[in-house]
C-alpha positions in Angstrom: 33.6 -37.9 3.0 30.7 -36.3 1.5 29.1 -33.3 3.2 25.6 -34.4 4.1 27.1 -37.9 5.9 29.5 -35.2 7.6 26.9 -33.1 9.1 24.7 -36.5 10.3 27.7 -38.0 12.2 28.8 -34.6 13.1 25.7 -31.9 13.9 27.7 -29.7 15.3 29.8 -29.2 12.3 26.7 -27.0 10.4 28.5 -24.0 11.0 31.2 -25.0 9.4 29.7 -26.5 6.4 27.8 -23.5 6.1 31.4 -21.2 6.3 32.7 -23.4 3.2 29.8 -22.9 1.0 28.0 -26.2 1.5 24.3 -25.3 2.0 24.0 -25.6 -1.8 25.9 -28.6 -2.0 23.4 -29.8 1.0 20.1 -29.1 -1.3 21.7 -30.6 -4.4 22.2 -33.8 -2.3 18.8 -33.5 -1.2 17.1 -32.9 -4.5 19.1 -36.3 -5.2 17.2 -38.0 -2.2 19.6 -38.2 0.1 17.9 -37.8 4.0 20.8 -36.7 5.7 21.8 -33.6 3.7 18.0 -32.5 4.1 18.9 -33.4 7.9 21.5 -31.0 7.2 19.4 -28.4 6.2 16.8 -28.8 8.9 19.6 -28.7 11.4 20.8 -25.3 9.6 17.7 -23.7 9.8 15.0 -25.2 12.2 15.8 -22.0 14.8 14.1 -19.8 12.4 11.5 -21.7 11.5 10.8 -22.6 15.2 11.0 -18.5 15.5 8.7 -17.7 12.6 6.2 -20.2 14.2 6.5 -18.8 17.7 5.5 -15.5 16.2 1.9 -16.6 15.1 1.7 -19.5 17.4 2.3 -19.3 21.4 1.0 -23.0 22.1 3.9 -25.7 21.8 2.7 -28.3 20.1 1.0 -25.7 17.4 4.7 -24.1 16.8 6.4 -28.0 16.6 3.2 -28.5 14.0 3.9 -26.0 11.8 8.0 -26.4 11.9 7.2 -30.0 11.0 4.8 -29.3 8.4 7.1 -26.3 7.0 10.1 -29.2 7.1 7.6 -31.8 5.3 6.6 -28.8 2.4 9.9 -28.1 2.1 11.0 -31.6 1.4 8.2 -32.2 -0.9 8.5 -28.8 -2.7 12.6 -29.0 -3.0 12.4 -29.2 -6.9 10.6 -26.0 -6.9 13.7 -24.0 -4.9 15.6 -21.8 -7.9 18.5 -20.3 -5.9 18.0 -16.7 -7.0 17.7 -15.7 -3.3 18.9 -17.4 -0.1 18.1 -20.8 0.5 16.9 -19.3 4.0 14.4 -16.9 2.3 12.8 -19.7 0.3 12.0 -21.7 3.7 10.7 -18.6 5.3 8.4 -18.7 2.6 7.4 -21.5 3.0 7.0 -21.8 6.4 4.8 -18.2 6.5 2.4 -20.5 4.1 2.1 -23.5 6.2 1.3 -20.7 9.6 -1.3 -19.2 7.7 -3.1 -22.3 6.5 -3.0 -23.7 10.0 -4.6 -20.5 11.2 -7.3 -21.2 8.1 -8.1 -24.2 9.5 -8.9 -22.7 12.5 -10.8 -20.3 11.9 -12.8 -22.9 9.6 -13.2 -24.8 12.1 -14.2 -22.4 14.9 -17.0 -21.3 12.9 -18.1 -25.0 12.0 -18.3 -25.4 16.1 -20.0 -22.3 15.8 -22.6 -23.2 13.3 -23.3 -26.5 15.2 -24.1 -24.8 18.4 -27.4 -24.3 18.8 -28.1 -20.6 20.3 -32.1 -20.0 21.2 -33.1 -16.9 20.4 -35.5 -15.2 22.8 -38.9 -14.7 21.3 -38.8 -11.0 20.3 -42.2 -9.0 21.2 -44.0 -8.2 18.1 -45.2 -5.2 19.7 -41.8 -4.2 19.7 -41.3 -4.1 16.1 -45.1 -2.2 15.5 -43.9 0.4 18.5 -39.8 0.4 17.0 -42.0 1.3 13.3 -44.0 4.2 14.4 -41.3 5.9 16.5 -38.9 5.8 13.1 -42.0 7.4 11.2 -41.8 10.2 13.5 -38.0 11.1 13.1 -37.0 13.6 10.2 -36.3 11.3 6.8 -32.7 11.7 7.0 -31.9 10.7 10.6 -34.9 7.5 9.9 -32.2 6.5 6.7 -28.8 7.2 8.6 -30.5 4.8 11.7 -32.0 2.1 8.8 -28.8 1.8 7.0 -26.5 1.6 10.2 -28.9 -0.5 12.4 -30.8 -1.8 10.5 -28.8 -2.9 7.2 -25.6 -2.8 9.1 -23.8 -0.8 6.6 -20.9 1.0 7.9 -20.3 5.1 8.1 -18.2 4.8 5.2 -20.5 3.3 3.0 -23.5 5.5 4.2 -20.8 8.5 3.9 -19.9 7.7 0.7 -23.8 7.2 -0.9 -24.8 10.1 0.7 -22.1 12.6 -0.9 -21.9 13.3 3.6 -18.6 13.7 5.2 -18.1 10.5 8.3 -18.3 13.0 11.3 -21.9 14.3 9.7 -23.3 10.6 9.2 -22.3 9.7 13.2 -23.3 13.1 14.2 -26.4 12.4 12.5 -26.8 9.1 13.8 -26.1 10.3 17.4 -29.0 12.8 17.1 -31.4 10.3 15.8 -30.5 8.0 18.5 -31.2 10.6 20.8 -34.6 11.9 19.6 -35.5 8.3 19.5 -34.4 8.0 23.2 -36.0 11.1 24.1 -39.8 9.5 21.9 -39.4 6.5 24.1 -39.2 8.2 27.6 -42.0 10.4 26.8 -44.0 7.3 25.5 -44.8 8.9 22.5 
């Protein structure tokens, strides 16, 4: 009796086919097409898939996704396996792949939902910007830059750090000053 028509009458028997060296003899029948030895295989090693899964993925139907999908890759990419590490190693592979195109997909498509809802914007004051303008022009040149570049180019302490030839702490120290000054313009109504 062959090995992979063993396991599918027998499941509980992948241990044992496993103890006499028949994993490899399990992908060589399924690189020859034959369903149960893959059966076999998926029997053999769907707990760590179902693991690896559960570790990215907490709802159940997203882990049974992915082991399915890891199962499906894994069939279709068989051919590919060269046995210069463990079988097992191959299919974690594998199966880390499919997880982190799934979680591709949803971030693509979170931000597609995000793109088609439609957020109003409050009408900002255009005083505001004149009044934001001449309180900057009254700060010392390097704080105005340090608040421009953080604020209002968004670039982060390293960057400005880095330009600068400044060390981080003096860029946030910096920064915190300005901010301060600039609080200290606004109360006074300058």
């Amino acid at each position: 009796m062959d090995i992979a028509l063993a396991l599918a009458m027998h499941p509980e028997m992948t241990a044992q086919a496993l103890a006499a060296g028949g994993e490899p003899d399990l992908i060589a029948a399924s690189l020859n097409g034959d369903d149960n030895a893959f059966a076999g295989l998926v029997r053999l090693h769907e707990r760590r898939v179902f693991r690896l899964a559960g570790r990215f993925f907490r709802q159940r139907a997203d882990i049974e996704d992915v082991a399915q999908e890891t199962f499906l890759a894994a069939w279709s990419k068989l051919g590919t396996y060269r046995a210069k590490a463990p079988f097992e190693h191959w299919l974690t592979r594998v199966c880390l792949n499919c997880c982190y195109e799934r979680l591709r997909k949803k971030k693509r498509m979170e931000q597609s939902l995000d793109d088609q809802i439609d957020i109003e914007v409050p009408p900002t004051d255009p005083t505001a910007a004149i009044e934001v303008q001449r309180l900057l022009e009254v700060l010392p040149p390097a704080d105005r830059f340090v608040l421009l570049m953080l604020d209002g180019e968004g670039w982060s302490v390293a960057e400005i750090a880095e330009k600068l030839g400044w060390s981080r702490v003096n860029v946030k120290v910096r920064a915190h000053r300005a901010r301060k000054k600039l609080r200290r313009l606004l109360e006074q109504g300058q």
